[in-house]
C-alpha positions in Angstrom: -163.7 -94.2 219.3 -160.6 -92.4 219.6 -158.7 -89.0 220.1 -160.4 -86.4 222.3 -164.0 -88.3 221.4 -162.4 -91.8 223.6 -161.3 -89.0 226.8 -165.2 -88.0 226.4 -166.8 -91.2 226.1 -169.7 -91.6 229.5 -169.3 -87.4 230.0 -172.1 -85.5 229.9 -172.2 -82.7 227.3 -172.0 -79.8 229.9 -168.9 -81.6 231.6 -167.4 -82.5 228.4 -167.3 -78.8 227.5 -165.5 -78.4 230.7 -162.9 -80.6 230.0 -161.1 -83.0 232.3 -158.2 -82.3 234.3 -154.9 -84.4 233.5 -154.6 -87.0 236.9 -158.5 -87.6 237.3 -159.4 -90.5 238.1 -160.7 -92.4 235.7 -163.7 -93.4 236.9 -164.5 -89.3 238.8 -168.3 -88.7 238.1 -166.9 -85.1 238.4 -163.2 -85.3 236.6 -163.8 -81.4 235.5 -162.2 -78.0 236.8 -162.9 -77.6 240.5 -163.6 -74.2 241.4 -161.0 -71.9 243.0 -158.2 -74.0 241.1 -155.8 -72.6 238.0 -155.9 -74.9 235.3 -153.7 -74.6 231.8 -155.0 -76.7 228.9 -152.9 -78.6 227.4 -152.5 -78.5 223.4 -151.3 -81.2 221.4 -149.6 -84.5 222.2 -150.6 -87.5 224.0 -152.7 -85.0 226.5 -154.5 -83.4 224.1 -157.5 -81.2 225.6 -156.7 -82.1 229.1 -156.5 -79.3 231.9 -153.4 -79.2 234.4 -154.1 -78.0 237.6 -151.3 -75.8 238.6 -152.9 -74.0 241.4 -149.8 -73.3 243.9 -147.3 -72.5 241.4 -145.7 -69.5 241.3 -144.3 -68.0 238.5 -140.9 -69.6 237.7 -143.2 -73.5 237.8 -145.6 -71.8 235.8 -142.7 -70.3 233.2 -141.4 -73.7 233.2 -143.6 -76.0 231.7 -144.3 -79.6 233.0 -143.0 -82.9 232.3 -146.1 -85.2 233.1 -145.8 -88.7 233.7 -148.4 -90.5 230.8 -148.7 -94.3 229.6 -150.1 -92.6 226.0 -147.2 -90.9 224.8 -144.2 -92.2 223.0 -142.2 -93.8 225.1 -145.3 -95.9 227.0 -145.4 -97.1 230.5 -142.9 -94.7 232.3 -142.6 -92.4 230.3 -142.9 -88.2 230.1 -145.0 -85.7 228.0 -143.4 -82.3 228.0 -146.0 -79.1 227.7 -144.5 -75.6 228.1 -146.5 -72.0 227.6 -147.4 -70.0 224.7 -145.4 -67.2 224.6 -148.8 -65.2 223.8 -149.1 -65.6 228.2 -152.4 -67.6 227.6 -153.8 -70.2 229.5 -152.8 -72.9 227.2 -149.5 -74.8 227.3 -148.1 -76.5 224.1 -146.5 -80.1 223.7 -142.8 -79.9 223.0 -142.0 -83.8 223.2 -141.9 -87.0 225.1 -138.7 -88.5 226.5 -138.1 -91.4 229.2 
C-alpha cells in the first residue's frame, strides 16, 4: 500500500472518514479529531489528508501557516513541510514546500 490508503491501513471505516490528526501516535486506537478541538486539513504534500489541530491559535498563527516537522517529506529525518491557508478562508491549508 501506499499514499493516503498506507495512513489508513488497521482504521476502521468510520474513523478513516474522520481522518487522523498530524502528531498522533502511531499506534492511537483513536488517532481522529477530538471533540471541542479546531483542526485544518491539510492538502497536498508529504501530509496529505492529515488534520492539524490548531485549537489555541489566534488569528495571526492561524494566517500564518505551519512549518511541521515530518521524516516523509523531501528533506527526510529533520526536516519541515510548509502548509499555509486557502485564500477562500476554508478549513483546508495547502502545501507550499519542504525545506531543512
Amino acid at each position: 500500500m501506499s499514499g493516503p490508503v498506507a495512513l489508513l491501513a488497521g482504521m476502521d471505516e468510520e474513523a478513516s472518514m474522520r481522518g487522523r490528526v498530524y502528531g498522533a501516535d502511531h499506534d492511537d486506537p483513536d488517532p481522529g479529531p477530538r471533540p471541542g478541538r479546531v483542526h485544518r486539513e491539510l492538502c497536498g504534500g508529504p501530509l496529505d489528508v492529515l488534520l492539524l489541530d490548531a485549537t489555541g491559535w489566534d488569528n495571526d498563527a492561524l494566517a500564518g501557516g505551519a512549518a511541521l516537522s515530518t521524516e516523509i517529506g523531501r528533506f527526510g529525518s529533520g526536516g519541515h513541510t510548509h502548509y499555509e491557508p486557502r485564500l477562500t478562508g476554508t478549513r483546508r491549508w495547502d502545501w507550499t514546500g519542504d525545506s531543512v
